[in-house]
C-alpha positions as CSV (number, residue, x, y, z in Angstrom):
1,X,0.5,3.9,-18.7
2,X,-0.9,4.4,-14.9
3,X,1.0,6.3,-11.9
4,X,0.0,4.0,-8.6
5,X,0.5,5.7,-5.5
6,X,0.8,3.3,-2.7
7,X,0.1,3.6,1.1
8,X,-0.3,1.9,4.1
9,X,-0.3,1.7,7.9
10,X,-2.2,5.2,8.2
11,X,-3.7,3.8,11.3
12,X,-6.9,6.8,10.9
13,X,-3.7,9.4,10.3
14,X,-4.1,12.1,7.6
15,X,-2.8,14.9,6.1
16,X,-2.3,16.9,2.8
17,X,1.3,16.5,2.3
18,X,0.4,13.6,-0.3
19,X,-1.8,15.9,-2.3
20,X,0.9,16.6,-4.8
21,X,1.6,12.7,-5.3
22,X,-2.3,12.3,-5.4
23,X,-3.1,14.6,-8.0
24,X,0.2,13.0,-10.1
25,X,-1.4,9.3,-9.8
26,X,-3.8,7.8,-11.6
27,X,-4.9,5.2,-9.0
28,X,-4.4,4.7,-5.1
29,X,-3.9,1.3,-3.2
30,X,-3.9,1.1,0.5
31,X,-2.2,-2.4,1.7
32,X,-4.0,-1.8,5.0
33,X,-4.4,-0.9,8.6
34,X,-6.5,2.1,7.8
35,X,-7.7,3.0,10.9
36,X,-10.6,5.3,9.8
37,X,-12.7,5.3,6.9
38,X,-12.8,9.3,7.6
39,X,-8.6,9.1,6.9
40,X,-9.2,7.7,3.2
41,X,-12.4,9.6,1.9
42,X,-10.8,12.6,0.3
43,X,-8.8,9.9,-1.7
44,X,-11.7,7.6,-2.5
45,X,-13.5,10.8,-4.1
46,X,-10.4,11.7,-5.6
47,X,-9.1,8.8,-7.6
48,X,-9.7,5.1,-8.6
49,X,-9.4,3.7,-5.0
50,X,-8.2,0.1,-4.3
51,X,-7.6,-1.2,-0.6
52,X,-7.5,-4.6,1.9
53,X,-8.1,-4.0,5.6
54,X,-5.4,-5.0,8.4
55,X,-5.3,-6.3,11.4
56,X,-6.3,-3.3,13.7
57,X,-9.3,-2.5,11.3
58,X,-12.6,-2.5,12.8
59,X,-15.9,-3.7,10.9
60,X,-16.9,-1.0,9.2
61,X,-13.5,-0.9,7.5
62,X,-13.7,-5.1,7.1
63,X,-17.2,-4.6,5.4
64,X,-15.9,-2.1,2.7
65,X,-12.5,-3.5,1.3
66,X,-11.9,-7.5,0.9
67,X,-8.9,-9.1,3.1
68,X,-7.7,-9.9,-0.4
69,X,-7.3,-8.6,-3.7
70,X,-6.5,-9.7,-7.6
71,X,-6.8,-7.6,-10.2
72,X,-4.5,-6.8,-13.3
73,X,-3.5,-3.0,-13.9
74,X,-1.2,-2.3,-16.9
75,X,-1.0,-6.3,-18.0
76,X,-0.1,-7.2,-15.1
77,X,-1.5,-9.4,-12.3
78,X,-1.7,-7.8,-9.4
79,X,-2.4,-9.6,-5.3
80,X,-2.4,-7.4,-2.3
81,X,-2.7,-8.5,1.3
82,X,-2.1,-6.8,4.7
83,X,-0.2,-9.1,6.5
84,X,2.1,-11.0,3.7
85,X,5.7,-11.5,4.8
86,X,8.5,-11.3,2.5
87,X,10.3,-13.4,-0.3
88,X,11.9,-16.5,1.6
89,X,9.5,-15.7,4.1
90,X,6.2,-15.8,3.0
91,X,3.9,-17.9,5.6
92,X,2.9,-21.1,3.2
93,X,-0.9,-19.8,2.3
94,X,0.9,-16.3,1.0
95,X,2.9,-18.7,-1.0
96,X,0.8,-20.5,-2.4
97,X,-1.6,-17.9,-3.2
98,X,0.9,-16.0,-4.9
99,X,2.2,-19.6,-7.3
100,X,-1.6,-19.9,-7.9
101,X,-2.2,-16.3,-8.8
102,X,1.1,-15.9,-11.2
103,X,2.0,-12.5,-9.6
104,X,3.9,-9.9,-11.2
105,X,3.3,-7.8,-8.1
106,X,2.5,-8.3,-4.8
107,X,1.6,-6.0,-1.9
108,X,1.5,-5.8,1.8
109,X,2.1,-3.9,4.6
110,X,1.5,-4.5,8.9
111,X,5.7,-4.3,9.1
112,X,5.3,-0.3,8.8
113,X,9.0,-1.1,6.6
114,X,9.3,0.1,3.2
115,X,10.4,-3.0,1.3
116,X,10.5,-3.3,-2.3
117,X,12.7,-5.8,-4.0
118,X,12.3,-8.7,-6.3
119,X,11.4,-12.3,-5.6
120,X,14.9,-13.9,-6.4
121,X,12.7,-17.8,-6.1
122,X,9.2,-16.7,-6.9
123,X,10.3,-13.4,-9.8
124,X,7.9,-11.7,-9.0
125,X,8.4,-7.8,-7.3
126,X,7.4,-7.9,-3.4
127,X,6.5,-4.0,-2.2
128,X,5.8,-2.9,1.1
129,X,5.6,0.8,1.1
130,X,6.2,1.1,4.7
131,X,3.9,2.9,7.0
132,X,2.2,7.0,5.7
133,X,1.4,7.3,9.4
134,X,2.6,7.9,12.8
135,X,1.8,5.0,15.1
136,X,4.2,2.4,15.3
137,X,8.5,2.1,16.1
138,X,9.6,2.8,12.4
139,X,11.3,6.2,12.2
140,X,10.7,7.3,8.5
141,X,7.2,7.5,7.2
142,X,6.8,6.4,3.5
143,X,5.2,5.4,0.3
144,X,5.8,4.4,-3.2
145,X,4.6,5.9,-6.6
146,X,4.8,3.4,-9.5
147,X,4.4,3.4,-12.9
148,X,3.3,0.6,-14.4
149,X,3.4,0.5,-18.9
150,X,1.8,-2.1,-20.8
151,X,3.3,-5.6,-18.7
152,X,6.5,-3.5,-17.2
153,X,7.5,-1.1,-14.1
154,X,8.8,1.3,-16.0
155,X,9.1,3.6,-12.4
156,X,9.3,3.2,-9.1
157,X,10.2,6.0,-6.0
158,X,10.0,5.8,-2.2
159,X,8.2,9.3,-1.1
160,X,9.8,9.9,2.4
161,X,7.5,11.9,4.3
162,X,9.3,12.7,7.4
163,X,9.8,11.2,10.8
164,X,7.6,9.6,13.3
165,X,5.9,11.5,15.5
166,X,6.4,14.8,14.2
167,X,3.1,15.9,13.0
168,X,1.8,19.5,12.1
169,X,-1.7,19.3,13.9
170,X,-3.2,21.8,11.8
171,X,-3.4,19.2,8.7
172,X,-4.2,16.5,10.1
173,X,-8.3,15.2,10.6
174,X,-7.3,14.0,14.4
C-alpha cells in the first residue's frame, strides 16, 4: 500500500502547510509548472520524488524531469503530463498515448482546477489536483492524497489549502 500526495501549478510557490500531508505519504508527484527547482527541494530530500515540467518551466527545470512519464505504483500503470485535457477532451496525441499506455491513472495539471473523475469511454481515473500555489484565476488552492493497494484506489481526498492570494509571507521561500 502507498499514500501519493499529488501537486501541481506551484509556479516557484512554497510553504510548510503540506508538511503534515508530506510526512503521511509515501511518494510525491508534481504534474507541473514548477516554477523553481528551490520550491521542490525540501520534498525531493524528503520522499520518493516523481515530476513532468509545464509550460512556464524554464531549462533547468526541463533538464531535470521528463515532459512525460510511465511508471506503475501499486499494480497500476501510471502516465502523467502537464498539459493533458480531460475525458471527452483529450487533444488526439493525449489519447492515443493514454490507449497505447493502458492507463489506470492519468495525471495533469496547467488548468490550476482540481479534477478527478473517471474516464466514462477510456475507464481509466483522470486527476488534476488543481493548482498548490498562488498565481493564476482559480480561487481554491488544492491537492490530492491517494492511496493506491495492490491494482485499486482504495483512497482518494482533495486537501483544500485556502484561497488565492492570501499567503502568510513568513512561510513561504519568495
Amino acid at each position: 500500500m502507498k499514500r501519493i500526495l499529488i501537486i501541481s501549478d506551484n509556479h516557484g510557490f512554497f510553504s510548510h502547510e503540506l508538511d503534515v500531508h508530506v510526512k503521511s505519504a509515501d511518494e510525491i508527484w508534481h504534474a507541473g509548472d514548477i516554477g523553481s527547482l528551490d520550491s521542490l527541494r525540501s520534498y525531493m530530500a524528503t520522499k520518493p520524488f516523481k515530476a513532468v515540467f509545464g509550460n512556464i518551466d524554464d531549462l533547468d527545470i526541463r533538464q531535470t524531469f521528463p515532459q512525460n512519464l510511465v511508471f506503475e505504483c501499486e499494480g497500476l500503470t501510471i502516465l502523467m503530463t502537464h498539459i493533458g485535457g480531460y475525458p471527452g477532451k483529450y487533444p488526439t496525441k493525449i489519447k492515443q498515448w493514454i490507449q497505447s499506455q493502458g492507463a489506470d491513472i492519468f495525471v495533469c495539471g496547467h488548468s490550476h482546477i482540481c479534477k478527478v473523475m473517471k474516464d466514462p469511454v477510456l475507464g481509466h481515473w483522470h486527476i488534476n489536483p488543481g493548482s498548490y500555489g498562488h498565481h493564476g484565476f482559480h480561487h481554491m488552492r488544492t491537492a490530492i492524497l491517494l492511496t493506491l493497494d495492490r491494482g485499486k484506489i482504495i483512497n482518494m481526498s482533495v486537501i483544500e489549502l485556502g484561497k488565492r492570494g492570501i499567503v502568510d509571507k513568513e512561510m513561504t521561500l519568495e
